[in-house]
C-alpha positions in Angstrom: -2.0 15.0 -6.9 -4.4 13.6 -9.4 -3.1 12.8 -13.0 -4.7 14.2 -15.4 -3.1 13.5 -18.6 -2.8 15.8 -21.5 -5.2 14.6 -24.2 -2.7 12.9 -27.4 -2.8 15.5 -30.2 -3.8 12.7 -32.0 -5.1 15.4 -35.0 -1.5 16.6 -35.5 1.0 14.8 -37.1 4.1 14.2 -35.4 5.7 15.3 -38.7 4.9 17.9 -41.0 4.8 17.5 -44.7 7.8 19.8 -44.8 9.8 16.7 -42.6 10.0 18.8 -39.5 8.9 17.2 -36.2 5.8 19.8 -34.5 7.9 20.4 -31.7 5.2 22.9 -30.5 2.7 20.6 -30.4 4.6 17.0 -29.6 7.1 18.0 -27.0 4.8 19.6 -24.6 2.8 16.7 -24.6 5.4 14.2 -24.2 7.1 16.1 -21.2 3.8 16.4 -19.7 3.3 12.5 -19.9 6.9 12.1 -18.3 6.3 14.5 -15.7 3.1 12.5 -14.3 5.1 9.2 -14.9 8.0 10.5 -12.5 4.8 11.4 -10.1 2.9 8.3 -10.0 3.3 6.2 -7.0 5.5 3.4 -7.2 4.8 -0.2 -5.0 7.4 -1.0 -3.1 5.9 -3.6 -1.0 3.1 -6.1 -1.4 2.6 -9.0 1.0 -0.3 -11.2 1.0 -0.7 -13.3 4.1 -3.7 -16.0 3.6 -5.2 -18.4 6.0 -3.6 -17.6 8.7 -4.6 -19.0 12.1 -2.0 -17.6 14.5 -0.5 -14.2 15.7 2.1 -13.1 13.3 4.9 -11.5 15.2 7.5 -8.7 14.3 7.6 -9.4 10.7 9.2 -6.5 8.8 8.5 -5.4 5.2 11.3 -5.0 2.3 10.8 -1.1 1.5 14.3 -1.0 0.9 16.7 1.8 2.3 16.0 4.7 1.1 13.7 6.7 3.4 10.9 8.8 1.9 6.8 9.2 2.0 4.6 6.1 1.4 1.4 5.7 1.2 0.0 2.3 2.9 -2.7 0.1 2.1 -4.4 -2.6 4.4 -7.2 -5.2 4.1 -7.8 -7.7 6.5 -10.6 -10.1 6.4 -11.9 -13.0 9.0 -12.5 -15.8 6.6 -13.6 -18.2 8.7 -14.9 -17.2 12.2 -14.1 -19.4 15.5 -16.8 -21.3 16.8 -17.3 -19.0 20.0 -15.2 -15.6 19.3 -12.1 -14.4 18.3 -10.2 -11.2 17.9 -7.4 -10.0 15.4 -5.2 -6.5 16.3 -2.7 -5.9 13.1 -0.2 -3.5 14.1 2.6 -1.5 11.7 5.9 0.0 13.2 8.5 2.3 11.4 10.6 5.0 12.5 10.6 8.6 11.6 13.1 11.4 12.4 15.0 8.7 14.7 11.5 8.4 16.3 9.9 5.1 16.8 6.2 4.9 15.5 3.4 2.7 15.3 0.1 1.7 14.7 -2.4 -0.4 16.1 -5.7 -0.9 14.8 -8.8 -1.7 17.0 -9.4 -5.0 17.6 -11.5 -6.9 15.2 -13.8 -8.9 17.1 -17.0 -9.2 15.2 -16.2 -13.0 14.5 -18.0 -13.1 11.4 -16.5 -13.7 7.5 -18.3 -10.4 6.5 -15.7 -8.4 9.4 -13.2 -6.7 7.5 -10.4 -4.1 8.2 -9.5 -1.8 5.0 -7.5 1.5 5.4 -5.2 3.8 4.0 -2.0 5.6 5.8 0.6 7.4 5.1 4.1 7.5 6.2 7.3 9.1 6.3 10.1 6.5 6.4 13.7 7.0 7.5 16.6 5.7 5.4 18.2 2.4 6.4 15.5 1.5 8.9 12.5 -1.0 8.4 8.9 -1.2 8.8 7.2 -4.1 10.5 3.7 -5.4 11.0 2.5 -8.0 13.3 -1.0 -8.9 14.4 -2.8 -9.8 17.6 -4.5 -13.2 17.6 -7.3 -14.5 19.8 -9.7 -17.4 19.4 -12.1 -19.2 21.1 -13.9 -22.6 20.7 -13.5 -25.6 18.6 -13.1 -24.1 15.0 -10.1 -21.7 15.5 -10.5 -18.3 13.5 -8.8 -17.9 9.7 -7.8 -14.3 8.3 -6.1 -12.8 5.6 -4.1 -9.7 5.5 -2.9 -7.9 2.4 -0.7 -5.2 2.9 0.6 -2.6 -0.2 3.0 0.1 0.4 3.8 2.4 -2.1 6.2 5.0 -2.7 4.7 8.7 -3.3 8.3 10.6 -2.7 
């Protein structure tokens, strides 16, 4: 839900001139301004992995314990390609309704610093369990692939 915020009523004074707050006018607008506070997503996780030459295995992410509905964001970039080809699989795994779920992006294989993974999931989380991501490494020839991987989740409910 996009938040549209209630324009200030900057042309009213938050007091009249008989020292009574404009409750008619200020209240609404400061409930209103809660409201789409409360609504905003909140992060709950941001990791930044940089560099990295090497699978990453099982590595999970600090959303806390309380289950809910996130919202995930992933970017993953080759930043310095291997000499003859490489490949790089990230891979996310939480659990839902007691059920395990996961997943697994297509490979990126391009081997160039322009190949670039960006995407945006959601997910519903159950309390007291984790999330995890991992990646998939392959890389051939004598300058071994480098990527990064930044990885925001962010609480919607």
């Amino acid at each position: 839900m996009p938040l549209n915020p209630l324009p200030m009523p900057m042309d009213t004074p938050m007091v009249g001139e008989d020292r009574i707050i404009e409750f008619s006018v200020w209240v609404p607008y400061f409930v209103a301004r809660d409201q789409q506070a409360a609504q905003a997503a909140t992060v709950a996780v941001d990791e930044t992995v940089a560099s990295q030459d090497a699978a990453i295995g099982a590595t999970p992410l600090p959303v806390g314990t309380s289950g809910g509905f996130y919202r995930v964001n992933v970017y993953a970039r080759i930043t310095r390609a291997a000499t003859v080809s490489s490949s790089l699989t990230p891979t996310f795994r939480w659990t839902e309704g007691g059920v395990a779920q996961s997943r697994t992006y297509t490979a990126l294989t391009a081997n160039t610093t322009t190949t670039i993974l960006q995407d945006v999931f959601p997910m519903r989380i159950d309390s007291n369990t984790s999330v995890t991501y991992e990646t998939a490494y392959a890389s051939s020839g004598a300058t071994s692939m480098q990527y990064g991987l930044e990885i925001t989740i962010e609480r919607l409910v």
